[in-house]
C-alpha positions in Angstrom: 44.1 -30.0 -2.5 42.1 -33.3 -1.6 43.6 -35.9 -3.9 40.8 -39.0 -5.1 41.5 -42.1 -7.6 38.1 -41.8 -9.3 37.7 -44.4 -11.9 37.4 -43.5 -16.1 36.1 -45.2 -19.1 39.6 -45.8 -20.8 38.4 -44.6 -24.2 36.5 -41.1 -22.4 40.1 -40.4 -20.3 41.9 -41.1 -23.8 39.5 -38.7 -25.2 40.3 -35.9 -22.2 43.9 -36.2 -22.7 43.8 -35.7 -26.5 41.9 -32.5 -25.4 44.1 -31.6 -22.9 47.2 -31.7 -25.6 45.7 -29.9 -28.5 45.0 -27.2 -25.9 48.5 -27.1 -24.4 46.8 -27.8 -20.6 47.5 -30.0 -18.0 45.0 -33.1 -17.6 44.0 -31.7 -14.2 42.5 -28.6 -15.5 40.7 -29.4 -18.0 39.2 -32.3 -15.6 38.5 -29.1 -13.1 37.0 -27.1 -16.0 35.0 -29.6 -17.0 33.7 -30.4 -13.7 33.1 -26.6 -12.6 31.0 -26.8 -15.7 29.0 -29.7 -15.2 28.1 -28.2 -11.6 27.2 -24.6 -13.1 24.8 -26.7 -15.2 23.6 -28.1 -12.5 23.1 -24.9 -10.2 21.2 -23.2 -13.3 19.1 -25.8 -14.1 17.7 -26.2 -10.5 17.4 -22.3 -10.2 15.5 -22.3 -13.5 13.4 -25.3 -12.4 12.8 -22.9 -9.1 11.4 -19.8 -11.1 9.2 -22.2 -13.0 7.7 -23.8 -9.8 7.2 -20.3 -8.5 6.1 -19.1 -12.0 3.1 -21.4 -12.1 2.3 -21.1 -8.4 1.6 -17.5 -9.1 -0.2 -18.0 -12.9 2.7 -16.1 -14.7 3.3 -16.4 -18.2 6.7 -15.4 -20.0 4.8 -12.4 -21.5 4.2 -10.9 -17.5 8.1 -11.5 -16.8 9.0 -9.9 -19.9 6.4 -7.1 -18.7 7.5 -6.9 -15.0 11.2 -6.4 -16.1 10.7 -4.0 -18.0 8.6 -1.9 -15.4 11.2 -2.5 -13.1 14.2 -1.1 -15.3 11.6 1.9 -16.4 11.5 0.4 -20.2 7.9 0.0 -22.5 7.2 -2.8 -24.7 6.0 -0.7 -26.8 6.3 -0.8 -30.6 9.2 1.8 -30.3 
């Protein structure tokens, strides 16, 4: 495991540790947590921003994703 010194905000590491105590876990993973989060984020946000790019190059609306699921897994829209 790489090992960095990666400088904090005293009163944001404060605020980690507390966390870290009230939850019984070790500093390092709720760092890791938090991180793994923050890049999940990150990952969804640019795949959403990709389906809206690709949403608008091809004049879809939410309504014809809602509509093209449903084909797909054999549903109607239907009122029921």
């Amino acid at each position: 495991m790489a090992e960095r010194n990666i400088p904090v905000r005293e009163e944001l590491l404060s605020e980690i540790e507390e966390i870290a105590r009230a939850q019984g876990r070790a500093l390092q993973e709720v760092l890791e947590e938090a991180l793994n989060s923050y890049i999940k984020e990150l990952q969804w946000a640019s795949l959403k921003s990709y389906g809206r790019q690709k949403a608008r190059e091809q004049d879809l609306t939410e309504d014809d994703v809602d509509t093209a699921i449903a084909e797909i897994r054999g549903l109607s829209l239907g009122s029921g």
